[in-house]
BATI-967901 format. One record per residue: residue number from 0; x, y, z of N, C-alpha, C in turn. Coordinates in nm, 4 decimals. Layout:
BEGIN
ZADO;k;n_c1;n_c2;n_c3;ca_c1;ca_c2;ca_c3;c_c1;c_c2;c_c3
ZADO;NUM;X;Y;Z;X;Y;Z;X;Y;Z
...
REM end
This chain:
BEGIN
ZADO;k;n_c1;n_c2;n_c3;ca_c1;ca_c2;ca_c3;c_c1;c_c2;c_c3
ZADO;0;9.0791;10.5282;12.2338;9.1286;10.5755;12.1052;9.2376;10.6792;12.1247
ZADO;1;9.3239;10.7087;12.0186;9.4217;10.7952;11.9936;9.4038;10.8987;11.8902
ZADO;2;9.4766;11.0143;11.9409;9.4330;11.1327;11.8302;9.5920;11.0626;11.7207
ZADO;3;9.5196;11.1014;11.6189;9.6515;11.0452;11.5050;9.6691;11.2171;11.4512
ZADO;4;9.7988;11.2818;11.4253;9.8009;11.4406;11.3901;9.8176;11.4206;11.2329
ZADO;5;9.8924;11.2731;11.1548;9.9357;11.3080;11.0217;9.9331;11.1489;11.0048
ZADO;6;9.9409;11.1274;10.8903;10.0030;10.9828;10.8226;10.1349;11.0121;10.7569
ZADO;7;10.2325;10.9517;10.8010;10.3992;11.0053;10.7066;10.4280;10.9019;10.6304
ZADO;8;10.3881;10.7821;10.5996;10.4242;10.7008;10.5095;10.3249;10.5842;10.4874
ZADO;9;10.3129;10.5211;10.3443;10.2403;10.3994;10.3167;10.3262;10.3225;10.3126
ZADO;10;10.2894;10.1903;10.3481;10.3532;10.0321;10.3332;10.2808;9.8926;10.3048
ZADO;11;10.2807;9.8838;10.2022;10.1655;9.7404;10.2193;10.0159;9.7800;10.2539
ZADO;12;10.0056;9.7523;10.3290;9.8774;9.7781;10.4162;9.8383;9.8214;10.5154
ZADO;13;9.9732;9.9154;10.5684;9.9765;10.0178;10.6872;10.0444;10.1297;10.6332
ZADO;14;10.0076;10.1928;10.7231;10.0537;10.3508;10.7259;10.1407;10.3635;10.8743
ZADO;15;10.2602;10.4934;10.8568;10.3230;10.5157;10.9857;10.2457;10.6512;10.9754
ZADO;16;10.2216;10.6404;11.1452;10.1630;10.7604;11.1821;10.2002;10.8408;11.3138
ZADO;17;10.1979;11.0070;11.3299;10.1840;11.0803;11.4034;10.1513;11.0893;11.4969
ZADO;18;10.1504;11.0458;11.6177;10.0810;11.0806;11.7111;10.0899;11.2018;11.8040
ZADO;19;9.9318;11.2354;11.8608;9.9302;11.3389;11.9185;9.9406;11.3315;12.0520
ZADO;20;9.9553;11.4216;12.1213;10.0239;11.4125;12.2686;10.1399;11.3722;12.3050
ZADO;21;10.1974;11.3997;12.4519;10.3094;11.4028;12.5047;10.3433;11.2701;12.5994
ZADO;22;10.4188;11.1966;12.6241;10.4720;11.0606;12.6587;10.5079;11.1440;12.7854
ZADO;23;10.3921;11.1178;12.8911;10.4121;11.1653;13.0280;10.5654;11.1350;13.1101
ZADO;24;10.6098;11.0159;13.0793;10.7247;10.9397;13.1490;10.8173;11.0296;13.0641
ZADO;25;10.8855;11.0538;12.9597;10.9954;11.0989;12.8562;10.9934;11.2486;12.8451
ZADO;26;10.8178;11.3111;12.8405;10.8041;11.4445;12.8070;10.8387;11.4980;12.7048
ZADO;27;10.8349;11.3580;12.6051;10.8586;11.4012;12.4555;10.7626;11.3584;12.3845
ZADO;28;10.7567;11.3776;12.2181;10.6170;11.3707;12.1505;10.6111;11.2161;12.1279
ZADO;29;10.5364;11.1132;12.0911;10.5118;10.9772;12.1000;10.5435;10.9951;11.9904
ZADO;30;10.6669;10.8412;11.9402;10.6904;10.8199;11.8535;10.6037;10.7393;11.7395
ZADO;31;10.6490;10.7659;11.6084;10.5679;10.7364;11.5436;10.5431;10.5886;11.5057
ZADO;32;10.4453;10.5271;11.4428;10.4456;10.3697;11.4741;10.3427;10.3464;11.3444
ZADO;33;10.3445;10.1829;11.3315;10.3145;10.1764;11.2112;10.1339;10.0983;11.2323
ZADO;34;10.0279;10.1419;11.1809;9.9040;10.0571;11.2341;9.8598;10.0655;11.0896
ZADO;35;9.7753;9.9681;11.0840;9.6797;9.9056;11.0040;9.6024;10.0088;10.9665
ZADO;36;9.5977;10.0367;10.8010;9.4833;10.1090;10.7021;9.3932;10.1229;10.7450
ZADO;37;9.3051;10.0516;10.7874;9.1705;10.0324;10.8234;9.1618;10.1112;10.9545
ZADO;38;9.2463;10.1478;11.0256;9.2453;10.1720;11.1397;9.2566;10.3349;11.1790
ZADO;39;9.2690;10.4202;11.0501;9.3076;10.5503;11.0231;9.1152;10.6132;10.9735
ZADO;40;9.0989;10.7082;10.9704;8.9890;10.7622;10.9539;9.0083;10.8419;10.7944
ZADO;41;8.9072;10.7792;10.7066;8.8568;10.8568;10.5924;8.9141;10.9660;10.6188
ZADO;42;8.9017;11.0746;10.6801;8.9258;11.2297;10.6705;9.0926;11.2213;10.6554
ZADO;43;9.1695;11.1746;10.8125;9.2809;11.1435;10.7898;9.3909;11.0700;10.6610
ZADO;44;9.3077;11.0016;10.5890;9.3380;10.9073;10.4427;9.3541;10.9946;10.3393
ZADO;45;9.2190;11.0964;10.3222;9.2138;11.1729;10.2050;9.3540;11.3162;10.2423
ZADO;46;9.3336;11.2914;10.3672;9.4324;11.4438;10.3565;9.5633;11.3347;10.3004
ZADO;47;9.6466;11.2540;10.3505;9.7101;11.1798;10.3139;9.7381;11.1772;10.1577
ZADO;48;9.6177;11.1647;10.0735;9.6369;11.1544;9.9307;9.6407;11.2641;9.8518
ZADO;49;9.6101;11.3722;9.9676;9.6400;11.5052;9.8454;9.7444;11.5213;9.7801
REM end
């Protein structure tokens, strides 16, 4: 699993999301990418809808 830090956008039926940690090879923050609703955690969702 992956730590997710934020959700920045809805689409259909995914969300683009945040990720946490550093891209060992680049040494920059992992870009953000788009995964499946279902795949985000309740806690993470509701902060999302505030």
């Amino acid at each position: 699993l992956w730590t997710v830090l934020e959700i920045l956008q809805e689409k259909g039926k995914r969300y683009k999301v945040k990720w946490a940690g550093i891209d060992p090879e680049t040494k920059k923050s992992w870009a953000p990418s788009w995964v499946h609703k279902h795949d985000c955690t309740p806690d993470l969702v509701a902060e999302w809808k505030r």
